[in-house]
N, CA, C and O atoms as a Maestro MAE file, in Angstrom:
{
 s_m_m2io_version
 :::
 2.0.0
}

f_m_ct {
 s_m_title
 :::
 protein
 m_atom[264] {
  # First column is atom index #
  i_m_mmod_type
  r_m_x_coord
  r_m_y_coord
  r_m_z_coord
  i_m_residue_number
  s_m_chain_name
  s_m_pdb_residue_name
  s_m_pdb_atom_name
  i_m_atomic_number
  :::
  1 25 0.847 -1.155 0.000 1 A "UNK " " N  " 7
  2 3 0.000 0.000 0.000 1 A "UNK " " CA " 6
  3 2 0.901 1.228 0.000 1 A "UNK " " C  " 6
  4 15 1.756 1.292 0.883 1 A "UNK " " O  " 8
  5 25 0.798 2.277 -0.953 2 A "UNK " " N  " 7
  6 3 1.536 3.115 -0.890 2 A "UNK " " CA " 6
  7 2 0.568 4.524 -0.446 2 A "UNK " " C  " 6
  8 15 -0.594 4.408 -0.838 2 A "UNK " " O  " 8
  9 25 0.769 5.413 0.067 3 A "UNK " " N  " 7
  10 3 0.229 7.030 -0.057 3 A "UNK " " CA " 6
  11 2 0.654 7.081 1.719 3 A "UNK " " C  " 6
  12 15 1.498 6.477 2.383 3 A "UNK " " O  " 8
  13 25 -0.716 8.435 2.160 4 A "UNK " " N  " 7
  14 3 -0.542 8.654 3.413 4 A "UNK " " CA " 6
  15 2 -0.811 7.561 4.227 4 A "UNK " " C  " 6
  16 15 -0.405 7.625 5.387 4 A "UNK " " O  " 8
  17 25 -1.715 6.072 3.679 5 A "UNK " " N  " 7
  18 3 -1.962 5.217 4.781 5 A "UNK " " CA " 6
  19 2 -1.184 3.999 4.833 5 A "UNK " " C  " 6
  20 15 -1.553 3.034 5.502 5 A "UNK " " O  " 8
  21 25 -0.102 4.011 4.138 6 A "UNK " " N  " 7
  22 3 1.094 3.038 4.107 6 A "UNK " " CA " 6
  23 2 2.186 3.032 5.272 6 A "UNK " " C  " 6
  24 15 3.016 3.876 5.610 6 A "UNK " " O  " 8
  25 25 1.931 2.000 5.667 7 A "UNK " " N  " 7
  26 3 3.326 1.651 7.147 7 A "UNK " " CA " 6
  27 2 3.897 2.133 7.053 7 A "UNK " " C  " 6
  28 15 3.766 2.563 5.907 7 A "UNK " " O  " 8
  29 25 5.000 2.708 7.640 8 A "UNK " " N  " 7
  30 3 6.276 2.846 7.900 8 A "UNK " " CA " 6
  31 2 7.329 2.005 8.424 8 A "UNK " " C  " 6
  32 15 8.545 2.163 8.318 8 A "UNK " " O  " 8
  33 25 6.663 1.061 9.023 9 A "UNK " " N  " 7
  34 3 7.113 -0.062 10.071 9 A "UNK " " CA " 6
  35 2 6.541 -1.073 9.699 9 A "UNK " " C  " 6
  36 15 5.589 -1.013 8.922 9 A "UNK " " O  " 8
  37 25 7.172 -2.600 10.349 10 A "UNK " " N  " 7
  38 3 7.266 -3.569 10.085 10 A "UNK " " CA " 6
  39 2 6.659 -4.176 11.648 10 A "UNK " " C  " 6
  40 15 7.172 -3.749 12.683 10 A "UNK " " O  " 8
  41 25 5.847 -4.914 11.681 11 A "UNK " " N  " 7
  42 3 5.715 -5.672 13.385 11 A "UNK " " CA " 6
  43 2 6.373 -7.286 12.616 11 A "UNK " " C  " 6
  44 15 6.075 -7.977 11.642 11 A "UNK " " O  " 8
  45 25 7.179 -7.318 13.482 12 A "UNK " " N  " 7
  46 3 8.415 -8.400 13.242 12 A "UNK " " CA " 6
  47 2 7.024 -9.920 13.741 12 A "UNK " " C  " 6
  48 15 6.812 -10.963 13.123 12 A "UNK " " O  " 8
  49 25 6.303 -9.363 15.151 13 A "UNK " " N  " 7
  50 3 5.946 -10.042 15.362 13 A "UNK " " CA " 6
  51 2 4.514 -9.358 16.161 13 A "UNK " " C  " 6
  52 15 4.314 -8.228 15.716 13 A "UNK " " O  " 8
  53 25 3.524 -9.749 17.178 14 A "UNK " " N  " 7
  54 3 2.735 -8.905 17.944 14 A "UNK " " CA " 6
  55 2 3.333 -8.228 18.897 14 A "UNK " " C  " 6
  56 15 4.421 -8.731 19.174 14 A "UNK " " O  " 8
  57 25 2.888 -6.634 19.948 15 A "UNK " " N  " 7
  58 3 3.259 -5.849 20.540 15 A "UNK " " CA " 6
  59 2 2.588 -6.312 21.255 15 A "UNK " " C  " 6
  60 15 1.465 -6.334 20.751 15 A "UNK " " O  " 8
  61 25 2.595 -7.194 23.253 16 A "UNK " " N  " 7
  62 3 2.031 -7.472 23.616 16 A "UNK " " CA " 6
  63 2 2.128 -6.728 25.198 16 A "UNK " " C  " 6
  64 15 3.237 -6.620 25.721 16 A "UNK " " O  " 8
  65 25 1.267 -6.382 25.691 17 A "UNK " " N  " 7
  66 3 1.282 -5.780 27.187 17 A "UNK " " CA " 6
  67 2 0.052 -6.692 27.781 17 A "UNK " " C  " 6
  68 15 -0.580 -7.635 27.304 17 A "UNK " " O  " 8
  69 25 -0.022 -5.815 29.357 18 A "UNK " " N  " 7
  70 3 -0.885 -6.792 30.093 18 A "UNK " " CA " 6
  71 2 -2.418 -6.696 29.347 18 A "UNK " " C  " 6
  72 15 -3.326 -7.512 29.501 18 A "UNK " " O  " 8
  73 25 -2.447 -5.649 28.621 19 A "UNK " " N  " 7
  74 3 -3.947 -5.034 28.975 19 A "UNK " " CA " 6
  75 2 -3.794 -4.686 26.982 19 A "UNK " " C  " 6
  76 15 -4.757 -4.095 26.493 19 A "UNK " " O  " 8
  77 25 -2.917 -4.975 26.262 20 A "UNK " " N  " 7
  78 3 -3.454 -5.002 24.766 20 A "UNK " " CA " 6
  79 2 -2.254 -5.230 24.083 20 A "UNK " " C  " 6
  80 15 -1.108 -5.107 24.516 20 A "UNK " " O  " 8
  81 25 -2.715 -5.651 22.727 21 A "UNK " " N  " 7
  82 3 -2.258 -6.604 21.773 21 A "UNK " " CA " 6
  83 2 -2.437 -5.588 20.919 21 A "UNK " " C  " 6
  84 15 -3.521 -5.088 20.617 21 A "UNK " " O  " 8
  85 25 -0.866 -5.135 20.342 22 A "UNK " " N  " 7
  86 3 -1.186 -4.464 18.718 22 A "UNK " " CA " 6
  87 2 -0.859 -5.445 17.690 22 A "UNK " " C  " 6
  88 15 -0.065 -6.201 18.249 22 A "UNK " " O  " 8
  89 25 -1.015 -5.804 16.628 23 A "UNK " " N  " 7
  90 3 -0.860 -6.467 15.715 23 A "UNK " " CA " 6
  91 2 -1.677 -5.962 14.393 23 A "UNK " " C  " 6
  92 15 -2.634 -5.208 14.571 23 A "UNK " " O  " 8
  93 25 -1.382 -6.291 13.306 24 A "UNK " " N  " 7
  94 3 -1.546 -5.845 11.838 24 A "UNK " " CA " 6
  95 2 -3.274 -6.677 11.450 24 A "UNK " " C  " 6
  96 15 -3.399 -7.894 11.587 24 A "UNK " " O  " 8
  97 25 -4.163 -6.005 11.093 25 A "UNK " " N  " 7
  98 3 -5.082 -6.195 10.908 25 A "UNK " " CA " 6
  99 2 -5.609 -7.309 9.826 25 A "UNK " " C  " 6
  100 15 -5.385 -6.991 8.658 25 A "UNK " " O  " 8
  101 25 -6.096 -8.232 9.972 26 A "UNK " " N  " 7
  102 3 -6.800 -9.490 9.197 26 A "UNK " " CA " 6
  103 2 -8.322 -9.234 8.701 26 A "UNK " " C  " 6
  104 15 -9.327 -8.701 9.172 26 A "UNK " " O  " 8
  105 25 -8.005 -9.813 7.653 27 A "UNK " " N  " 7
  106 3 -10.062 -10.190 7.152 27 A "UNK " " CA " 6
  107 2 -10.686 -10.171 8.367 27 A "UNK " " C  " 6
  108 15 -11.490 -9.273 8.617 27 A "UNK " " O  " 8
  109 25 -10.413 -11.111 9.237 28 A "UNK " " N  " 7
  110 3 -11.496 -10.928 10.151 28 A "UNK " " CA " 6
  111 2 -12.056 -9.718 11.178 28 A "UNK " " C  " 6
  112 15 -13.098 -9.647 11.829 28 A "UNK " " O  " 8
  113 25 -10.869 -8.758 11.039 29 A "UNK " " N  " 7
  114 3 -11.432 -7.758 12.102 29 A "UNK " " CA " 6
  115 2 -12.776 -7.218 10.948 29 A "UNK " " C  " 6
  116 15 -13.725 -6.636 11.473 29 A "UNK " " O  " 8
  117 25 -12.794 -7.378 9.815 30 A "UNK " " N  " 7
  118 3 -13.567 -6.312 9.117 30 A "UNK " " CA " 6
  119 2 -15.152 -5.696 9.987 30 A "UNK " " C  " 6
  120 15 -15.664 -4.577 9.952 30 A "UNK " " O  " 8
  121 25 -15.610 -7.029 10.758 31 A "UNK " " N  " 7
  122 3 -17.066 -6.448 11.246 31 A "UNK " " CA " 6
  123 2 -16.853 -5.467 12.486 31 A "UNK " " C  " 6
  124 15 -17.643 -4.532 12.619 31 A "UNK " " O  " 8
  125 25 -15.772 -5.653 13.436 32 A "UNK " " N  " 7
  126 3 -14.923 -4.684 14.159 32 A "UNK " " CA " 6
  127 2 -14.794 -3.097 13.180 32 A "UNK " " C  " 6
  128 15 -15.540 -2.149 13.425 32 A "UNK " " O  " 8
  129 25 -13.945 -3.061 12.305 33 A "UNK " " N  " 7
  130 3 -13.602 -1.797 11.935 33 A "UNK " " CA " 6
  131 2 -14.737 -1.280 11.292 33 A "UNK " " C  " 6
  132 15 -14.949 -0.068 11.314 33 A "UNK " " O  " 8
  133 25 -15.663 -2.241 10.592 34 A "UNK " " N  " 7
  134 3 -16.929 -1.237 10.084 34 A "UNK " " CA " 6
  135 2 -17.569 -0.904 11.092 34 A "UNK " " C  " 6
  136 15 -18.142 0.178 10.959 34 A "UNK " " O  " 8
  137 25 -17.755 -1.589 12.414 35 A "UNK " " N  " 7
  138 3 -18.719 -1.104 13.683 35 A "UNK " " CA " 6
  139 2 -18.504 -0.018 13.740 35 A "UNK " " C  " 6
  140 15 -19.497 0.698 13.609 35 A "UNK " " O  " 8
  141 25 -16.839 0.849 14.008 36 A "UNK " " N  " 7
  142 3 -16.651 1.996 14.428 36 A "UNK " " CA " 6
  143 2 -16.259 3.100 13.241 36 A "UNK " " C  " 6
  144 15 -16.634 4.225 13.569 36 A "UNK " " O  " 8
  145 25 -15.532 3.055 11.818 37 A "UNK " " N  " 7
  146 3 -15.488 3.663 11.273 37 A "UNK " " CA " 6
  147 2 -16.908 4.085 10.302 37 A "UNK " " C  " 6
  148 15 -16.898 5.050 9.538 37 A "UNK " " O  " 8
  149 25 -18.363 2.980 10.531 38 A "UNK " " N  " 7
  150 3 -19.248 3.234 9.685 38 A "UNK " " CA " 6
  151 2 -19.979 4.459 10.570 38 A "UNK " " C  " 6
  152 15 -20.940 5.052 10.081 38 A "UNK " " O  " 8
  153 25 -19.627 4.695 11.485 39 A "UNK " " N  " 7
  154 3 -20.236 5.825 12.702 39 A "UNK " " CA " 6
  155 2 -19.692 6.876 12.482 39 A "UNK " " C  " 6
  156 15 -18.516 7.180 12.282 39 A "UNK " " O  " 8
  157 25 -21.257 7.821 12.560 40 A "UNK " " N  " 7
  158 3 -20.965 9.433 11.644 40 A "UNK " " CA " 6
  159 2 -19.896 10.243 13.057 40 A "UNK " " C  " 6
  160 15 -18.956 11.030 12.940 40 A "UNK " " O  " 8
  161 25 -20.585 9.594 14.438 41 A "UNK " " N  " 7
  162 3 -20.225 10.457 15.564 41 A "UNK " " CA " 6
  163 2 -18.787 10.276 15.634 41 A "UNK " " C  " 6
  164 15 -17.990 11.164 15.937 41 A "UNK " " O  " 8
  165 25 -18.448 8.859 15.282 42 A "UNK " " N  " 7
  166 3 -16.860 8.459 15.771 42 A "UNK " " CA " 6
  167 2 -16.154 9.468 14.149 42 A "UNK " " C  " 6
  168 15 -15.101 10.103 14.085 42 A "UNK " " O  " 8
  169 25 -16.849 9.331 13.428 43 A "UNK " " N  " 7
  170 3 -15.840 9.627 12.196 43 A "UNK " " CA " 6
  171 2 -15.384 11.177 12.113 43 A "UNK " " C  " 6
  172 15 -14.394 11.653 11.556 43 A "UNK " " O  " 8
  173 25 -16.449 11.838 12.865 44 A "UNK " " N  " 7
  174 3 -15.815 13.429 13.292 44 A "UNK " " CA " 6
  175 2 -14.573 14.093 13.791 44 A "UNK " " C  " 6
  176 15 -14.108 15.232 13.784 44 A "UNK " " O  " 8
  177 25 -14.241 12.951 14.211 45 A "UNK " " N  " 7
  178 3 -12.840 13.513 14.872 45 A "UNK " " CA " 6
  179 2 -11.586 12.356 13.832 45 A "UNK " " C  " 6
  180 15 -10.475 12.074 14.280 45 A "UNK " " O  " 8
  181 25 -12.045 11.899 12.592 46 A "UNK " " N  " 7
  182 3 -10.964 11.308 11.718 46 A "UNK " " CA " 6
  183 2 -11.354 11.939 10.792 46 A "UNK " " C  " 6
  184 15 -12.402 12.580 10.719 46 A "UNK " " O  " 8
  185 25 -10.212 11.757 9.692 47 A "UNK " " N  " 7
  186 3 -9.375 12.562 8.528 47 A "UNK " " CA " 6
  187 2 -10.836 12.337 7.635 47 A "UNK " " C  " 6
  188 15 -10.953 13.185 6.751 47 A "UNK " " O  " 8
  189 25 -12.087 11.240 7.717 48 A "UNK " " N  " 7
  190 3 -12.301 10.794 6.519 48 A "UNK " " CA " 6
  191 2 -14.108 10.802 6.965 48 A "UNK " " C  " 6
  192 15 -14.320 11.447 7.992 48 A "UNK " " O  " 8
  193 25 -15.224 10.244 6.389 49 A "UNK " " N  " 7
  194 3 -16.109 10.452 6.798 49 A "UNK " " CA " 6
  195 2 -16.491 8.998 7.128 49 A "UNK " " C  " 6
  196 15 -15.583 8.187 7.312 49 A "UNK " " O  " 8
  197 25 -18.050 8.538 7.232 50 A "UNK " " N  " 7
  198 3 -18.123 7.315 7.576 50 A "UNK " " CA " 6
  199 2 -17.908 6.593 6.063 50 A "UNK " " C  " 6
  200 15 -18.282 7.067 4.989 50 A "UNK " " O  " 8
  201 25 -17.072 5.080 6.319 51 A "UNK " " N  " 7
  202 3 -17.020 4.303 5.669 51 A "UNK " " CA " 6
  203 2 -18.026 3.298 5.477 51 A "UNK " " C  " 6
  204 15 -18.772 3.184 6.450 51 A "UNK " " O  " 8
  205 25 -18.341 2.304 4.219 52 A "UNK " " N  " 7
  206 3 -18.694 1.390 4.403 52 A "UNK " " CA " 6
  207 2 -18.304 0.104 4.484 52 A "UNK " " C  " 6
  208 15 -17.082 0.064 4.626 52 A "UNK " " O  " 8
  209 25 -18.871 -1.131 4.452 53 A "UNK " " N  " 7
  210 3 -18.081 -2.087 4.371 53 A "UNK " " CA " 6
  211 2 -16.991 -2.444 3.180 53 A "UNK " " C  " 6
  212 15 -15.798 -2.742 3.122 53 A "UNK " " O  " 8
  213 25 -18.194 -2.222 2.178 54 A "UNK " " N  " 7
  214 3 -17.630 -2.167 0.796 54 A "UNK " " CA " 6
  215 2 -16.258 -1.600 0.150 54 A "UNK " " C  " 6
  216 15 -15.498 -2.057 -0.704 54 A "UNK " " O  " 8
  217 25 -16.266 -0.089 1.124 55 A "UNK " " N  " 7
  218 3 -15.420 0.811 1.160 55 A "UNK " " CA " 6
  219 2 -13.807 0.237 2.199 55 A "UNK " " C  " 6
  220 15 -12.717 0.655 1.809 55 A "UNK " " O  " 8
  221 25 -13.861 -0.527 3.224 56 A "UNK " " N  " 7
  222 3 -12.896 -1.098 3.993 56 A "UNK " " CA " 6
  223 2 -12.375 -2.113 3.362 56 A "UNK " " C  " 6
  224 15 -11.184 -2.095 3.052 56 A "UNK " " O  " 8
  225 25 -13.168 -3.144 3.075 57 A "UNK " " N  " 7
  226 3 -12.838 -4.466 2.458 57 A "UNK " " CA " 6
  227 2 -11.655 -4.176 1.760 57 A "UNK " " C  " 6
  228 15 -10.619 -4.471 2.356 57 A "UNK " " O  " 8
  229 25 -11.528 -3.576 0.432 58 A "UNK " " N  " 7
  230 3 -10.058 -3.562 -0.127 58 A "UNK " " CA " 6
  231 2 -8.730 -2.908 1.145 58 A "UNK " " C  " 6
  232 15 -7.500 -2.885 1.117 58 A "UNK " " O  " 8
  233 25 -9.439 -2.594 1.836 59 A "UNK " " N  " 7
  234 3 -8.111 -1.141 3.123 59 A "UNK " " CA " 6
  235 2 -7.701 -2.566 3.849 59 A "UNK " " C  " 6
  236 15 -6.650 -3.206 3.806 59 A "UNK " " O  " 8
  237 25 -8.667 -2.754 4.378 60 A "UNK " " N  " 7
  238 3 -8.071 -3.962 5.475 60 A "UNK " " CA " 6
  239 2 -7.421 -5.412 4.615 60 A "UNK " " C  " 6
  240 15 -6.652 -6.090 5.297 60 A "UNK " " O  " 8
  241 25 -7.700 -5.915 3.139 61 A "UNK " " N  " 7
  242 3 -7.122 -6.844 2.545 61 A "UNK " " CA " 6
  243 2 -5.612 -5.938 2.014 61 A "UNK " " C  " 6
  244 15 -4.582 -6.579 1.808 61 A "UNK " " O  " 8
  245 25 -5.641 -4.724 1.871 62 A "UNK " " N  " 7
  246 3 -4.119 -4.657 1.365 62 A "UNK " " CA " 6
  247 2 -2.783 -4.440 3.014 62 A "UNK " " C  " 6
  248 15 -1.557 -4.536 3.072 62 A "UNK " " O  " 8
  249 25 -3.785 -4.149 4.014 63 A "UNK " " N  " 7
  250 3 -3.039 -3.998 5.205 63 A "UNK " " CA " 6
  251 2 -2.595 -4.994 5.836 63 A "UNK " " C  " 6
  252 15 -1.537 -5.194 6.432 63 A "UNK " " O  " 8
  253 25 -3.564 -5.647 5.640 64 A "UNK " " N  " 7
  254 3 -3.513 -7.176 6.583 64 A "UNK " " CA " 6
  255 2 -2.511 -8.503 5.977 64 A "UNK " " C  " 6
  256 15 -1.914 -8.628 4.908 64 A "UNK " " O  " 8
  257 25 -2.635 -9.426 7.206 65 A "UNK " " N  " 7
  258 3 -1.509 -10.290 7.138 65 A "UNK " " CA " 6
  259 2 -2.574 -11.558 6.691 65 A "UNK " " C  " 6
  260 15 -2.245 -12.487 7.428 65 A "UNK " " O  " 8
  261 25 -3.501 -11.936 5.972 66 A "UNK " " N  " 7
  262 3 -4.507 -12.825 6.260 66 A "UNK " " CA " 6
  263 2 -3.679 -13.094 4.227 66 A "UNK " " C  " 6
  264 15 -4.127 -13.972 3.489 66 A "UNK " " O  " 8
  :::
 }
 m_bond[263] {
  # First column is bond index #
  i_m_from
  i_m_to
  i_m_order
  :::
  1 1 2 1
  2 2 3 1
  3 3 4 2
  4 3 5 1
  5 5 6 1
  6 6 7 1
  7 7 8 2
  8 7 9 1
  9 9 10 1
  10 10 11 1
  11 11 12 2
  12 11 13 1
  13 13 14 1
  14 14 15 1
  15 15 16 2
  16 15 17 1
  17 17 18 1
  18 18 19 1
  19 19 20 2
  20 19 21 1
  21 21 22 1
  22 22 23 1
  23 23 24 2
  24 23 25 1
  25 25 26 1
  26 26 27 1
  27 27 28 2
  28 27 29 1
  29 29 30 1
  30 30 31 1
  31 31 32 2
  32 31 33 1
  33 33 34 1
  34 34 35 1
  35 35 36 2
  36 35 37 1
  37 37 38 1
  38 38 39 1
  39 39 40 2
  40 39 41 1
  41 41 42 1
  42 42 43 1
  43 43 44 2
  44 43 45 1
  45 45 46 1
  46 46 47 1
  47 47 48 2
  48 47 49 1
  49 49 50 1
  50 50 51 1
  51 51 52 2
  52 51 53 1
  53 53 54 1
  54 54 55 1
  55 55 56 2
  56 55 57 1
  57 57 58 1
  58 58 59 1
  59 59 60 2
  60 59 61 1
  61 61 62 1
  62 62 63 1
  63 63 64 2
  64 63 65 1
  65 65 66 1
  66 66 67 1
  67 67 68 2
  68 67 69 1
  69 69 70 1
  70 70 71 1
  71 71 72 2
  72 71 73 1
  73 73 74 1
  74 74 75 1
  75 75 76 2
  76 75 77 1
  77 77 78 1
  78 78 79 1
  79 79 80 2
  80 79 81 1
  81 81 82 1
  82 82 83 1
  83 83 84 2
  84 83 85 1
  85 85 86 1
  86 86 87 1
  87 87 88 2
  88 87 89 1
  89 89 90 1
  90 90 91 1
  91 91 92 2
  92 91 93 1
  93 93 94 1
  94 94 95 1
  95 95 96 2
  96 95 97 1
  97 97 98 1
  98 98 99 1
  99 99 100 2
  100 99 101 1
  101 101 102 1
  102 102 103 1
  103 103 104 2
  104 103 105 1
  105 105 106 1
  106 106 107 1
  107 107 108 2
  108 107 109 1
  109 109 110 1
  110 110 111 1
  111 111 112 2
  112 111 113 1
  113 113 114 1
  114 114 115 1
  115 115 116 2
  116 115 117 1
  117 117 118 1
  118 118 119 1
  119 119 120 2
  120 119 121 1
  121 121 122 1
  122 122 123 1
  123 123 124 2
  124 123 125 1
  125 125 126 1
  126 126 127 1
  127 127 128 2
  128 127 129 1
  129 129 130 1
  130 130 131 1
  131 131 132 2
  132 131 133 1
  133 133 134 1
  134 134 135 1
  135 135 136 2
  136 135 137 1
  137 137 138 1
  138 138 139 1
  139 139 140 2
  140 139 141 1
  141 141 142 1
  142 142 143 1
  143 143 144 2
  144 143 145 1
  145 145 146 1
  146 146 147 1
  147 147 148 2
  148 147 149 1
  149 149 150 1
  150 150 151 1
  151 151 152 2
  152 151 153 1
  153 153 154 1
  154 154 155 1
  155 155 156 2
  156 155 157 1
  157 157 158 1
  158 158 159 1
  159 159 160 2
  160 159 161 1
  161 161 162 1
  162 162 163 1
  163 163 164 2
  164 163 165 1
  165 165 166 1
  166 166 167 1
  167 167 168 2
  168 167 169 1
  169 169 170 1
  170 170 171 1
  171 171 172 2
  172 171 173 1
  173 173 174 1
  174 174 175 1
  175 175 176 2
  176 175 177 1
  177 177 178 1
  178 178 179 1
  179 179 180 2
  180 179 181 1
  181 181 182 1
  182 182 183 1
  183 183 184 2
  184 183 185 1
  185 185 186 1
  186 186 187 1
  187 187 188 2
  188 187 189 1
  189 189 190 1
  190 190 191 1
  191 191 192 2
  192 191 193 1
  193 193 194 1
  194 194 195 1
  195 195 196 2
  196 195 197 1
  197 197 198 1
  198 198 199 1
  199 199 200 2
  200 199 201 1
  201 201 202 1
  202 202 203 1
  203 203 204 2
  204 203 205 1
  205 205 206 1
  206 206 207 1
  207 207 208 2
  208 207 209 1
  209 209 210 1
  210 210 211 1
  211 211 212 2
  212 211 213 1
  213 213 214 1
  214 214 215 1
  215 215 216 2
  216 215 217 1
  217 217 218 1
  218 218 219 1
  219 219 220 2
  220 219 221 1
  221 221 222 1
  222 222 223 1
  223 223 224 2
  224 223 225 1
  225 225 226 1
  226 226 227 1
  227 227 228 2
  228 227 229 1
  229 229 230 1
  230 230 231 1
  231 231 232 2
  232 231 233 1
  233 233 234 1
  234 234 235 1
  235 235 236 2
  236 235 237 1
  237 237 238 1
  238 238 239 1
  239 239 240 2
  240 239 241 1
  241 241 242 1
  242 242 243 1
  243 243 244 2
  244 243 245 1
  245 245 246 1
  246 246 247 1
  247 247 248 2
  248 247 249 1
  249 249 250 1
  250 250 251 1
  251 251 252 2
  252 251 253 1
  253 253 254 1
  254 254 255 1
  255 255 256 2
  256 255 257 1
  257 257 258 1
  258 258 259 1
  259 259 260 2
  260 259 261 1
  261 261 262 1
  262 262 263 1
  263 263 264 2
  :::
 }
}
Protein backbone atom coordinates (compact mmCIF):
# COMPACT_ATOMS: atom_id res chain seq x y z
CA UNK A 1 0.00 0.00 0.00
CA UNK A 2 1.54 3.11 -0.89
CA UNK A 3 0.23 7.03 -0.06
CA UNK A 4 -0.54 8.65 3.41
CA UNK A 5 -1.96 5.22 4.78
CA UNK A 6 1.09 3.04 4.11
CA UNK A 7 3.33 1.65 7.15
CA UNK A 8 6.28 2.85 7.90
CA UNK A 9 7.11 -0.06 10.07
CA UNK A 10 7.27 -3.57 10.08
CA UNK A 11 5.71 -5.67 13.38
CA UNK A 12 8.42 -8.40 13.24
CA UNK A 13 5.95 -10.04 15.36
CA UNK A 14 2.73 -8.90 17.94
CA UNK A 15 3.26 -5.85 20.54
CA UNK A 16 2.03 -7.47 23.62
CA UNK A 17 1.28 -5.78 27.19
CA UNK A 18 -0.89 -6.79 30.09
CA UNK A 19 -3.95 -5.03 28.97
CA UNK A 20 -3.45 -5.00 24.77
CA UNK A 21 -2.26 -6.60 21.77
CA UNK A 22 -1.19 -4.46 18.72
CA UNK A 23 -0.86 -6.47 15.71
CA UNK A 24 -1.55 -5.85 11.84
CA UNK A 25 -5.08 -6.19 10.91
CA UNK A 26 -6.80 -9.49 9.20
CA UNK A 27 -10.06 -10.19 7.15
CA UNK A 28 -11.50 -10.93 10.15
CA UNK A 29 -11.43 -7.76 12.10
CA UNK A 30 -13.57 -6.31 9.12
CA UNK A 31 -17.07 -6.45 11.25
CA UNK A 32 -14.92 -4.68 14.16
CA UNK A 33 -13.60 -1.80 11.94
CA UNK A 34 -16.93 -1.24 10.08
CA UNK A 35 -18.72 -1.10 13.68
CA UNK A 36 -16.65 2.00 14.43
CA UNK A 37 -15.49 3.66 11.27
CA UNK A 38 -19.25 3.23 9.68
CA UNK A 39 -20.24 5.82 12.70
CA UNK A 40 -20.97 9.43 11.64
CA UNK A 41 -20.22 10.46 15.56
CA UNK A 42 -16.86 8.46 15.77
CA UNK A 43 -15.84 9.63 12.20
CA UNK A 44 -15.81 13.43 13.29
CA UNK A 45 -12.84 13.51 14.87
CA UNK A 46 -10.96 11.31 11.72
CA UNK A 47 -9.37 12.56 8.53
CA UNK A 48 -12.30 10.79 6.52
CA UNK A 49 -16.11 10.45 6.80
CA UNK A 50 -18.12 7.31 7.58
CA UNK A 51 -17.02 4.30 5.67
CA UNK A 52 -18.69 1.39 4.40
CA UNK A 53 -18.08 -2.09 4.37
CA UNK A 54 -17.63 -2.17 0.80
CA UNK A 55 -15.42 0.81 1.16
CA UNK A 56 -12.90 -1.10 3.99
CA UNK A 57 -12.84 -4.47 2.46
CA UNK A 58 -10.06 -3.56 -0.13
CA UNK A 59 -8.11 -1.14 3.12
CA UNK A 60 -8.07 -3.96 5.48
CA UNK A 61 -7.12 -6.84 2.55
CA UNK A 62 -4.12 -4.66 1.37
CA UNK A 63 -3.04 -4.00 5.21
CA UNK A 64 -3.51 -7.18 6.58
CA UNK A 65 -1.51 -10.29 7.14
CA UNK A 66 -4.51 -12.82 6.26
Amino acid sequence: MNGPDALTYVFAEPIVTKRLTLRLMTAGDLDDVVAYQGREDVCRYLLHGPRSREDLLPRIAEAGVD
